[in-house]
C-alpha positions in Angstrom: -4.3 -15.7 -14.1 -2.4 -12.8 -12.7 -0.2 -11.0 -15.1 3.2 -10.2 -12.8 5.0 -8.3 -11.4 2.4 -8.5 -8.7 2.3 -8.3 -4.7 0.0 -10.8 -3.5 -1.8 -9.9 -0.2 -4.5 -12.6 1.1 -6.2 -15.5 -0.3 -9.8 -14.7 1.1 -11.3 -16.8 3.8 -15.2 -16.2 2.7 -15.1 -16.9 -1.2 -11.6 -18.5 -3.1 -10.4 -15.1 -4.4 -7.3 -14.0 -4.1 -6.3 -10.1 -3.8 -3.2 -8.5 -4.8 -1.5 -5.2 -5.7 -0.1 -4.2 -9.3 1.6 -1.0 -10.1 0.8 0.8 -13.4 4.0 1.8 -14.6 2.7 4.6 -16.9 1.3 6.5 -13.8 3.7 4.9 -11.0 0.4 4.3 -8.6 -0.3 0.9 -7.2 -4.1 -0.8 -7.8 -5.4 -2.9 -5.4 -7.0 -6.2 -7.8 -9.7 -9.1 -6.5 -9.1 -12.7 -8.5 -11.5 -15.3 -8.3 -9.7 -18.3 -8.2 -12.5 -20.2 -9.9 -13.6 -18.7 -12.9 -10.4 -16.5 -13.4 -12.2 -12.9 -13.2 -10.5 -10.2 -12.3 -11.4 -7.0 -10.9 -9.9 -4.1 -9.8 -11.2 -2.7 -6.4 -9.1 0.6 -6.1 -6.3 2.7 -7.3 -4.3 4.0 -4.0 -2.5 7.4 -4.1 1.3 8.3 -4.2 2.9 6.6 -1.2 0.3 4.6 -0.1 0.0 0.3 0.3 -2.0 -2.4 1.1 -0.7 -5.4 3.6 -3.7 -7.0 4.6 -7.9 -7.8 4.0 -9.8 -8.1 6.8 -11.5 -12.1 7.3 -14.9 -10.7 6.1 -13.2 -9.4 2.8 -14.9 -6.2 3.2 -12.0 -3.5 4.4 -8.2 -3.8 2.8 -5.4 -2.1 5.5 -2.1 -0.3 4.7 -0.2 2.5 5.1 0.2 6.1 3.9 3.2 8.4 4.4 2.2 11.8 4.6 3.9 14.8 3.3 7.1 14.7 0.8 8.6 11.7 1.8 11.7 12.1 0.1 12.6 15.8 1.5 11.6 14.7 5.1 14.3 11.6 4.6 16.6 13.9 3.2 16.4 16.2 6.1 16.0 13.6 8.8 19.6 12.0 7.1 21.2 15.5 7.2 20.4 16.2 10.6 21.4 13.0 11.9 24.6 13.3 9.5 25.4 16.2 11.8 24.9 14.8 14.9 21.8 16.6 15.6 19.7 14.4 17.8 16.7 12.5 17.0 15.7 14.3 13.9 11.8 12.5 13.9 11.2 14.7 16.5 11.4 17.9 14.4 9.3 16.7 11.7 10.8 13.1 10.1 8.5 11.5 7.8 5.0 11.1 9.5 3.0 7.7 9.0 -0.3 6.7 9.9 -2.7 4.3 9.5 -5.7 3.9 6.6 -8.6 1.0 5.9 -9.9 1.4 2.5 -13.4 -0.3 1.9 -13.1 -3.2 -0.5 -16.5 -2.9 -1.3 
């Protein structure tokens, strides 16, 4: 029914579908799909942006929850690991990677 790779999230408690995440590999961004465990349809609910993923549904199946990392990930690692390479401190203070919190409506 679901075509892999895929990270499965929830099997809903309200109707028997189950929602997982697939990345596209053309275009490297990760969809958030709904499959009904009955008939076999499946729908795509969203596609999330660069850096962004779903861990959870809500009970009511109405609001998916994830994270987001904000700004360039990679250059605030790189920083973060150079700082901390020379003894520098707590470099999350002085602008590591920032994360933050994101509900995405499902319907």
């Amino acid at each position: 029914m679901v075509p892999a790779p895929a990270h499965f999230i929830v099997v809903g408690h309200k109707t028997p579908t189950v929602f997982f995440t697939k990345m596209d590999t053309a275009t490297k961004l990760s969809s958030v799909f709904a499959a009904n465990v009955d008939t076999g349809e499946t729908r795509k609910l969203v596609t999330l942006p660069e850096r962004a993923g779903v861990a959870s549904v809500n009970a009511d199946e109405t609001l998916a929850a994830g994270t987001y990392i904000e700004g360039n990930a990679e250059a605030d690692y790189n920083r973060q690991v150079q700082q901390q390479a020379k003894g520098d401190g707590n470099a999350a203070d002085r602008g590591g990677a920032g994360m933050s919190s994101r509900c995405t409506s499902t319907r």
